[in-house]
N, C-alpha and C positions, 0 to 999 in steps of 0.2 A: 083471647086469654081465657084458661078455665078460671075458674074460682073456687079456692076450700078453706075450710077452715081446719088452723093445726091442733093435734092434741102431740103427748108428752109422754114418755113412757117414764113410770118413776119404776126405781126398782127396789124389790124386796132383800132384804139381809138372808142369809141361809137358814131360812125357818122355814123355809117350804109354804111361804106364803107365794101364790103366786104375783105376778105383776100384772097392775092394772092401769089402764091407761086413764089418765084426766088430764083436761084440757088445759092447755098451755096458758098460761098468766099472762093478759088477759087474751082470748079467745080473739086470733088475729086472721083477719080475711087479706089469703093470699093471690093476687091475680098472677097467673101461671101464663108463660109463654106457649106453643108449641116442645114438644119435647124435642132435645136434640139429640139424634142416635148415631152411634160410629157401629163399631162391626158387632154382625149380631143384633142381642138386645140389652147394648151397654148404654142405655136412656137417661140423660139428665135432663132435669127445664131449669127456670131462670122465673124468679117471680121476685113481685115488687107489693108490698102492704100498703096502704094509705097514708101511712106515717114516711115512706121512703126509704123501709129498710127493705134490701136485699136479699133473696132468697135463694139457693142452688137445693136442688133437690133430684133424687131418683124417682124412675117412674115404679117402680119393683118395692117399695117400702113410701109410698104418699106421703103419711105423717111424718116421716124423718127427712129434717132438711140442715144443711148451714145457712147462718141468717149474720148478718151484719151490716156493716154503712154499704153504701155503692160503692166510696171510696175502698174500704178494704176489703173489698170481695173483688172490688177491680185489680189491686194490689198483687192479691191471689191468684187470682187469672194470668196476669202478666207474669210472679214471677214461674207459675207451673210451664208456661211457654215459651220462658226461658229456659228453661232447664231444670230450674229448683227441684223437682221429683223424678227426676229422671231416675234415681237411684231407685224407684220403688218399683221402677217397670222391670 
């Protein structure tokens, strides 16, 4: 498993301030599986923190990920293979 640590993009109101990235509350080390690729380079991986939360992430944007229990990222899993998003394809 790789290991990184995530940051957080906040973002600016329309002031033309740009957006700068700081570290996610608090600064959480994520061990990364292998990434899994389908066609092309449509790349996810799968990582788990020390605490046991859940991570799905792209390899195309590192710091951006979904995070939550095992249980409800497994939930997600299941229902998208069931069908649940099929409307989006």
């Amino acid at each position: 498993m790789n290991s990184t640590t995530a940051t957080v993009l906040t973002s600016a109101p329309s002031t033309g301030i740009p957006v700068v990235p700081r570290p996610a509350h608090p600064a959480v080390e994520i061990d990364w599986d292998e990434a899994f690729c389908s066609e092309g380079a449509n790349c996810f991986r799968f990582g788990l923190d020390d605490a046991g939360r859940a991570y799905i992430g792209s390899t195309l944007a590192p710091g951006a990920y979904v995070s939550d229990s095992v249980e409800a990222l497994r939930a997600l899993i299941c229902a998208v293979k069931a069908g649940a998003a099929d409307h989006l394809l």
